[in-house]
ChimeraX commands (.cxc) that place a marker at each C-alpha (Angstrom):
marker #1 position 115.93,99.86,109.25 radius 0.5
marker #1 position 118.82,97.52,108.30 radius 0.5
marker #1 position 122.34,98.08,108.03 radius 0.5
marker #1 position 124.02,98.51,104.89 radius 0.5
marker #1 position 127.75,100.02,105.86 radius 0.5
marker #1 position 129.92,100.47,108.74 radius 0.5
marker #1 position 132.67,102.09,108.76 radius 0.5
marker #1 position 135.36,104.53,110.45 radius 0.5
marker #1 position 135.79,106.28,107.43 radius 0.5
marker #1 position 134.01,109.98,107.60 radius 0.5
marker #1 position 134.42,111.21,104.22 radius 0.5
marker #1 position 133.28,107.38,102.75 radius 0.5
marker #1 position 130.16,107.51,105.29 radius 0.5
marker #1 position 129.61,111.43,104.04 radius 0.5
marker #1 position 129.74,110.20,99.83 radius 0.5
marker #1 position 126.92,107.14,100.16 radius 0.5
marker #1 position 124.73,109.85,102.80 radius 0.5
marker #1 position 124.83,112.02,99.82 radius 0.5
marker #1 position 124.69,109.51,96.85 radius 0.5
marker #1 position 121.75,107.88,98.41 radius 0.5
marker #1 position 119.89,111.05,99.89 radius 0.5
marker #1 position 120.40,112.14,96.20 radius 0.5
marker #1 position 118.20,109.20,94.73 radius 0.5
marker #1 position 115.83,109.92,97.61 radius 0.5
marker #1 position 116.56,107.35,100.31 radius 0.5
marker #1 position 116.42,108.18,103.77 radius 0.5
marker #1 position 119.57,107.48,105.53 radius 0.5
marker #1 position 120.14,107.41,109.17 radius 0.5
marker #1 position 124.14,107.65,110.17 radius 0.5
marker #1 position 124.36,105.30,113.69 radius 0.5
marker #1 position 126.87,105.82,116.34 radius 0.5
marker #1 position 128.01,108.92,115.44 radius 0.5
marker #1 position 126.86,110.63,119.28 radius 0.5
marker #1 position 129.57,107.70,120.25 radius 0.5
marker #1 position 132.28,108.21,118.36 radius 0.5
marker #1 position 132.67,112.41,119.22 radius 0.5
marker #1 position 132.52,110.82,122.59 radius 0.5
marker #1 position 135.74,108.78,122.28 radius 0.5
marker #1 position 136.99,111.76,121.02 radius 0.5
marker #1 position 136.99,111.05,117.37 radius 0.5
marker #1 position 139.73,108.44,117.03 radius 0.5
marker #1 position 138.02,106.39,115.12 radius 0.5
marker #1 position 137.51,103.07,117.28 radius 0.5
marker #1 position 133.70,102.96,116.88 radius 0.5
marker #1 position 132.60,102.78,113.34 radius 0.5
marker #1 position 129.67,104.50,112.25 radius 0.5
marker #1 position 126.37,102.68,110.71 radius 0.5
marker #1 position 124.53,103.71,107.76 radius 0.5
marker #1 position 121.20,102.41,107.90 radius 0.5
marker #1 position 118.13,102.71,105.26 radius 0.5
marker #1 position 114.46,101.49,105.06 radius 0.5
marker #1 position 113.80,97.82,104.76 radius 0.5
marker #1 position 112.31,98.94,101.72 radius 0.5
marker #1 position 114.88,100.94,100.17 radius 0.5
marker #1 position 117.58,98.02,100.63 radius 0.5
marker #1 position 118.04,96.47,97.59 radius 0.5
marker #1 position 117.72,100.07,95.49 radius 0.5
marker #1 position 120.65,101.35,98.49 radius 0.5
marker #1 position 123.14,98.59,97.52 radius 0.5
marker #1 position 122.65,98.28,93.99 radius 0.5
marker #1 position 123.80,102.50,94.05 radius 0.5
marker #1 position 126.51,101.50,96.14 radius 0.5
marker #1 position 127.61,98.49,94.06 radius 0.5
marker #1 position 127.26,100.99,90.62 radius 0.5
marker #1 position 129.39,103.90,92.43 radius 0.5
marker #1 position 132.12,100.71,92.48 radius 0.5
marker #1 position 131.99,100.31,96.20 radius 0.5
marker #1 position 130.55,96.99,96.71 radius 0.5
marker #1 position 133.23,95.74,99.20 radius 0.5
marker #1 position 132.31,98.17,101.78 radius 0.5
marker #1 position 128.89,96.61,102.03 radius 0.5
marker #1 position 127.75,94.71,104.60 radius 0.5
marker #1 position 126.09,90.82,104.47 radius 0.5
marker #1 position 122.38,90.81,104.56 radius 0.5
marker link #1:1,2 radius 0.2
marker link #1:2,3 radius 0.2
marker link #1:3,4 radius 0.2
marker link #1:4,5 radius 0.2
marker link #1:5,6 radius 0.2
marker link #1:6,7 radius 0.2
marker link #1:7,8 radius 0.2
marker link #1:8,9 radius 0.2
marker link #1:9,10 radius 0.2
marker link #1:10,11 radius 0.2
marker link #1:11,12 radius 0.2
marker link #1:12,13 radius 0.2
marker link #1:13,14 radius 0.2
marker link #1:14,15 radius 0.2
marker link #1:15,16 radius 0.2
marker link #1:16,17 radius 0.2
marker link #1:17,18 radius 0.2
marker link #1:18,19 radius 0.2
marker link #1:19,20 radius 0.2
marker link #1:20,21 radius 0.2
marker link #1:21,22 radius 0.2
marker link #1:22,23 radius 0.2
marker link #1:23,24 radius 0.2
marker link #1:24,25 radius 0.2
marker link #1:25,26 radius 0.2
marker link #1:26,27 radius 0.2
marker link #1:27,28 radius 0.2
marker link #1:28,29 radius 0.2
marker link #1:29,30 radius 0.2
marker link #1:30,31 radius 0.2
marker link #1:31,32 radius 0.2
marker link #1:32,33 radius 0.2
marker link #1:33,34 radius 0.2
marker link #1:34,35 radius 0.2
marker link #1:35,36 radius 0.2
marker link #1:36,37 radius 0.2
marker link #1:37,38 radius 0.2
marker link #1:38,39 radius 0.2
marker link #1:39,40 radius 0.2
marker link #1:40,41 radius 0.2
marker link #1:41,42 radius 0.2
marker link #1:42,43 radius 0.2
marker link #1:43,44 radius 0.2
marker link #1:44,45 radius 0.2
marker link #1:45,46 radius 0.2
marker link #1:46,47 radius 0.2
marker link #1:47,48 radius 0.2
marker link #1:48,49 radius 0.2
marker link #1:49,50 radius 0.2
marker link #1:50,51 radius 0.2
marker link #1:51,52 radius 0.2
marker link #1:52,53 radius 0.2
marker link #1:53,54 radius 0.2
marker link #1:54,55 radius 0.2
marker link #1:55,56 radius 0.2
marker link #1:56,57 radius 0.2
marker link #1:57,58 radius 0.2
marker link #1:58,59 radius 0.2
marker link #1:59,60 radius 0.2
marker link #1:60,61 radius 0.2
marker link #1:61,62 radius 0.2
marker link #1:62,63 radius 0.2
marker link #1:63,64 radius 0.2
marker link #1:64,65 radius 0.2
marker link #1:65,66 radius 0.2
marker link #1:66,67 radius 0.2
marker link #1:67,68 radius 0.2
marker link #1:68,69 radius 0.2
marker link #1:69,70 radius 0.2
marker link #1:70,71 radius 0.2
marker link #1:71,72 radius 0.2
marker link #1:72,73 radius 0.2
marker link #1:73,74 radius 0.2
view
């Protein structure tokens, strides 16, 4: 699995889960047991993560949906 986006933002996290579970890419959402700990403030961001495989098809949907800036360096 690699990392593609992290992020505090729940509804952002919620659209690319969706937009890339839509073109059939498993998604796993990291941290997300440790952020209702802290009581959902928002100081631990949350991790998408895909397939190895599935990376470059991930980020190029994320790049067309004009959100290219919230992904990370790999």
């Amino acid at each position: 699995m690699v990392e593609i986006v992290r992020t505090n933002d729940l509804v952002l996290i919620g659209f690319l889960q969706s937009l890339l579970e839509n073109a059939n890419i498993p998604v796993l959402v990291a941290d997300m047991h440790v952020s209702a700990m802290e009581g959902m403030i928002g100081a631990f961001p949350r991790r998408l993560l895909v397939p190895n495989g599935d990376e470059v098809e991930a980020r190029q949907l994320i790049r067309d949906a004009g959100l290219e800036g919230e992904l990370r360096q790999g």
